[in-house]
C-alpha positions in Angstrom: -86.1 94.3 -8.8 -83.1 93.3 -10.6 -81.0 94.8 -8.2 -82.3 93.1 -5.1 -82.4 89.7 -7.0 -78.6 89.9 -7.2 -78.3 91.1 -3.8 -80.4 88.1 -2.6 -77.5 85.5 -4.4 -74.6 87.5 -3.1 -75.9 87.0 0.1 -76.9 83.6 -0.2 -73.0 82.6 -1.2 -72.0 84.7 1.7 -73.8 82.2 3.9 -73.3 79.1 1.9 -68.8 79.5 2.2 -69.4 80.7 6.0 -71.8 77.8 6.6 -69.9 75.8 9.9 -68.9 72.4 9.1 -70.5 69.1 9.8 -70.4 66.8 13.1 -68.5 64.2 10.8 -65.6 66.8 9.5 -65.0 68.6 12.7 -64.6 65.0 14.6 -62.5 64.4 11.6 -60.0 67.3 12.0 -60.0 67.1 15.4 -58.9 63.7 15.4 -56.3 64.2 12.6 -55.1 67.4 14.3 -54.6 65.1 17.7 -52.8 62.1 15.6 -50.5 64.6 14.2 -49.7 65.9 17.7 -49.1 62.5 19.2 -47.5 60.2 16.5 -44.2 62.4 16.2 -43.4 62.3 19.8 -45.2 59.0 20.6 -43.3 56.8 17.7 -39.7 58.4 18.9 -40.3 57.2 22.6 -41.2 53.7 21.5 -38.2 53.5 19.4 -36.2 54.8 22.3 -37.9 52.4 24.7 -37.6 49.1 21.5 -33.3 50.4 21.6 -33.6 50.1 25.6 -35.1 46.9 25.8 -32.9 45.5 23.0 -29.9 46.9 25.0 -31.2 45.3 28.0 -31.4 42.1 26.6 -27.9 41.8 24.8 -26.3 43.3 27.8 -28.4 39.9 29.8 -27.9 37.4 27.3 -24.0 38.2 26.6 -22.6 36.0 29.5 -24.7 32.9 28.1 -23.7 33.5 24.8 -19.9 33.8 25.7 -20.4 30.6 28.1 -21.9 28.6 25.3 -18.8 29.7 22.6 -16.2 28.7 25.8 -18.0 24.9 25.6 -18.4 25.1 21.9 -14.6 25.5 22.0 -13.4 23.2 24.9 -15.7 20.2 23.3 -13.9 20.9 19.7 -10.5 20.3 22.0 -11.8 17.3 24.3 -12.7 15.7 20.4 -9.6 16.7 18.8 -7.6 14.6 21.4 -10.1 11.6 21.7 -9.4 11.2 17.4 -5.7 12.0 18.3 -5.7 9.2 21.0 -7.6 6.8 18.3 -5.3 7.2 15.7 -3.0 4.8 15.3 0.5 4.8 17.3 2.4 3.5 14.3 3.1 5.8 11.9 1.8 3.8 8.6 5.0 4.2 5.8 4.0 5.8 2.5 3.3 2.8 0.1 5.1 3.4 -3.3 4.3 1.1 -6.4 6.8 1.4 -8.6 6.3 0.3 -12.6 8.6 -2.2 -13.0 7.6 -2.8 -16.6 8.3 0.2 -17.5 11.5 0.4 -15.7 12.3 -2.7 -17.8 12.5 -0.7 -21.0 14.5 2.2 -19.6 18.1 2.3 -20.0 19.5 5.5 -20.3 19.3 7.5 -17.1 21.3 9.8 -14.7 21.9 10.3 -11.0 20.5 13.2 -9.5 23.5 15.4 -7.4 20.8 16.6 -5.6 20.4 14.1 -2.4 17.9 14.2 0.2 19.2 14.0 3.3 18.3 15.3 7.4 21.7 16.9 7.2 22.2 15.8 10.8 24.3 13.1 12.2 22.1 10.7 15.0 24.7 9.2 17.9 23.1 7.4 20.5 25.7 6.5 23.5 25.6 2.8 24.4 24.3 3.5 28.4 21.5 5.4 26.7 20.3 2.5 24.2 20.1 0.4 27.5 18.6 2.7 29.2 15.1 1.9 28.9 16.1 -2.4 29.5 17.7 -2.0 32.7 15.1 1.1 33.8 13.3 -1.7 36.1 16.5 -2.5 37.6 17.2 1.1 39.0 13.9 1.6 40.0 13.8 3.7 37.4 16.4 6.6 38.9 18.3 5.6 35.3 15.2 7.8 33.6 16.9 11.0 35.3 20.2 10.8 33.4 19.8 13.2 31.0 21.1 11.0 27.4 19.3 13.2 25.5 21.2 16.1 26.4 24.7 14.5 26.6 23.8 12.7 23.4 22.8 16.1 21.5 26.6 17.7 22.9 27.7 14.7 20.9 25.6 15.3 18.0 26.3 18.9 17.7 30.3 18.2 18.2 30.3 15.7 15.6 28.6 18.0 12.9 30.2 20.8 13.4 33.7 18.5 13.3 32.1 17.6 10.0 31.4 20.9 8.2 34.7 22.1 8.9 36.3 19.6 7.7 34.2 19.2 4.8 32.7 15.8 5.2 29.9 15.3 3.4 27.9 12.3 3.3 25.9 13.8 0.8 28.6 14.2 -1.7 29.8 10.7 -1.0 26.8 9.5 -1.8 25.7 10.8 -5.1 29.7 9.6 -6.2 29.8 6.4 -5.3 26.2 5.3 -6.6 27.0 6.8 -10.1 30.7 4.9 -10.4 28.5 1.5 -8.9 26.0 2.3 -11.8 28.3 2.8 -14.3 30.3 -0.2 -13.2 26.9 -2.1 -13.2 26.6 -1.8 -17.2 23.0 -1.3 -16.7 22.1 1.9 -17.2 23.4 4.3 -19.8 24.0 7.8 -19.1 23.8 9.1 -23.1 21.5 11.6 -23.9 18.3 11.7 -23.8 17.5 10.3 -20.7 14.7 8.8 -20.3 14.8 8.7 -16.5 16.2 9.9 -13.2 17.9 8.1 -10.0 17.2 10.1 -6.4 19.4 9.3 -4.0 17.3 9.5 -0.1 19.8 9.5 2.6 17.4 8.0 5.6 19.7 8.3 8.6 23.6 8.6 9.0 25.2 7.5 12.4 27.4 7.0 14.5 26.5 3.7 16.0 28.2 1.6 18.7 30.0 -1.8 17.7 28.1 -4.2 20.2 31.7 -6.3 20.7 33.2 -3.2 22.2 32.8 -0.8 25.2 33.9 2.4 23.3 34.0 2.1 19.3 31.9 3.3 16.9 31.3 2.8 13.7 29.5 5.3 10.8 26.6 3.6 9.2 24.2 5.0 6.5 20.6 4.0 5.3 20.1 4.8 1.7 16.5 4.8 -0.5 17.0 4.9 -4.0 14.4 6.1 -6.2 14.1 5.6 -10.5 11.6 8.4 -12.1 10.5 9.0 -15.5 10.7 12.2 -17.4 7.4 12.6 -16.2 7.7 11.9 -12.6 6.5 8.5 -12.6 8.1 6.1 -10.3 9.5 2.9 -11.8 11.9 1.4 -8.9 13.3 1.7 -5.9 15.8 0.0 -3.6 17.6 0.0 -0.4 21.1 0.3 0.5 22.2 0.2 4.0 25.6 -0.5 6.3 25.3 -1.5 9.8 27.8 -1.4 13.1 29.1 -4.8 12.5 30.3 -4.1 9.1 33.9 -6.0 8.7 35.3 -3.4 6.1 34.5 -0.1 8.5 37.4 0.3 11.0 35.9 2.5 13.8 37.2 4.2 16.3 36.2 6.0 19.6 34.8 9.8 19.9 38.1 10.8 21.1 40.3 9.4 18.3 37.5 10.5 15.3 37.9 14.1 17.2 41.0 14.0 17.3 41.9 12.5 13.7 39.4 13.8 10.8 40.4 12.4 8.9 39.8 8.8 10.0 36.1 10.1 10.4 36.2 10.9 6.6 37.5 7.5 5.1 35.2 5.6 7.6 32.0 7.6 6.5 33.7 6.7 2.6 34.1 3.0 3.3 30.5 2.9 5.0 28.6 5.0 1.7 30.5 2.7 -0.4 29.1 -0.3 0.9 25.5 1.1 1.5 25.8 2.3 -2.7 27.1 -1.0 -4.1 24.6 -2.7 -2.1 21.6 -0.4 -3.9 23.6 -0.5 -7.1 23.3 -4.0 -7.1 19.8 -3.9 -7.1 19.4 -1.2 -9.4 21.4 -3.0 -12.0 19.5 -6.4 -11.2 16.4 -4.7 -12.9 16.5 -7.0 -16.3 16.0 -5.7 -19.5 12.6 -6.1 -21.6 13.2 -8.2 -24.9 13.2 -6.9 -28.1 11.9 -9.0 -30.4 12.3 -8.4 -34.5 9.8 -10.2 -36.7 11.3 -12.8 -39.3 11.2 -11.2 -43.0 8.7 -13.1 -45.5 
């Protein structure tokens, strides 16, 4: 009896892990085993077909996009000229404020050798100054003679004459300015200083004398420029000869080429006369007051 009763469980078991799985759990493996057949295969082809479509539309949208950068760009231009066009023609000159207080209580300073300078001669001939008056007259044809070119030849001539000979305004100009500031009694140059003079050569020329066809005369435009030890600016002047100086000789291009030398004590005579003239005002800086308290 025992025998069959274990017989009887055995087989029971038997039937219970054979026993065929519910509606429910089939439909549910069936549906995962179809989800894992189709989501491999279906989520690659909608990536490839999401890459296409996103090609598609660069490839379309590239020409707008490349139109829309070429405006982008020619408006910047169009409103870069319109502010250059509104800007103002004149070119506005740097405003320096000197401290003339300051400069007042400085006495001892020296002259810089160093001078500033656009280490280029100008020469303008006299036909091409008129140029532009009498333009109306010719109808303008005068507007296609080249002075700029011939006037350059000149230019270049002249400075080359000049560095071979060793003419240099330069020089000139940082040696006469200290002898005219010594002379001046002014300024001291004894140690420590307790400022600097700059020397700015503006322009140097070869200008036409208007009372004569042919001769010239050199001219120079000086700046001069006071700074304290610490940069600060406490003065500045201006020096300057001009074509109808009495004291400058002249002579034509031909002559000065042919006779450096009169080039070099012309050039002397003019930097002389353009330093004693910003001397002058250098040394007219007065002097602050000392004043010492009466003893009790």
């Amino acid at each position: 009896m025992k025998t069959r009763t274990t017989i009887l469980v055995a087989f029971a078991a038997l039937n219970i892990q054979a026993a065929p799985p519910s509606p429910a759990e089939a439909q549910a493996a069936v549906q995962a085993a179809r989800t894992q057949a189709t989501a491999a295969p279906v989520g690659a082809a909608r990536e490839k077909a999401a890459a296409q479509v996103a090609a598609v539309r660069q490839q379309a949208t590239a020409p707008v996009t490349a139109a829309r950068e070429q405006a982008t760009a020619q408006a910047g231009a169009v409103r870069d000229q319109v502010k250059d066009k509104l800007k103002s023609p004149v070119k506005l000159p740097k405003l320096d404020v000197p401290n003339l207080a300051q400069a007042a209580k400085t006495s001892r300073a020296t002259v810089d050798d160093a001078v500033t300078s656009p280490r280029t001669l100008t020469y303008k001939s006299r036909a091409s100054r008129l140029s532009r008056w009498i333009a109306p007259l010719t109808m303008g044809l005068i507007t296609y003679v080249p002075f700029d070119t011939m006037n350059a030849d000149v230019t270049g001539s002249v400075n080359n004459l000049m560095a071979e000979e060793g003419i240099s305004v330069e020089e000139m100009t940082a040696k006469a300015f200290t002898a005219q500031l010594k002379d001046g009694k002014r300024w001291s140059a004894a140690a420590p200083a307790e400022g600097t003079f700059k020397i700015e050569i503006n322009r140097y020329a070869l200008d036409p004398v208007p009372t004569s066809v042919s001769l010239l005369r050199p001219t120079v435009s000086l700046t001069g420029r006071l700074f304290d030890n610490d940069g600060k600016l406490l003065w500045i002047g201006k020096g300057f000869t001009s074509s109808i100086e009495p004291g400058i000789k002249g002579a034509t291009l031909g002559q000065y080429e042919a006779n450096p030398d009169m080039l070099r004590k012309d050039f002397e005579t003019s930097v002389q006369t353009a330093a004693k003239r910003l001397a002058t005002q250098a040394n007219a800086v007065p002097k602050a007051s000392v004043k010492v308290a009466a003893a009790d």
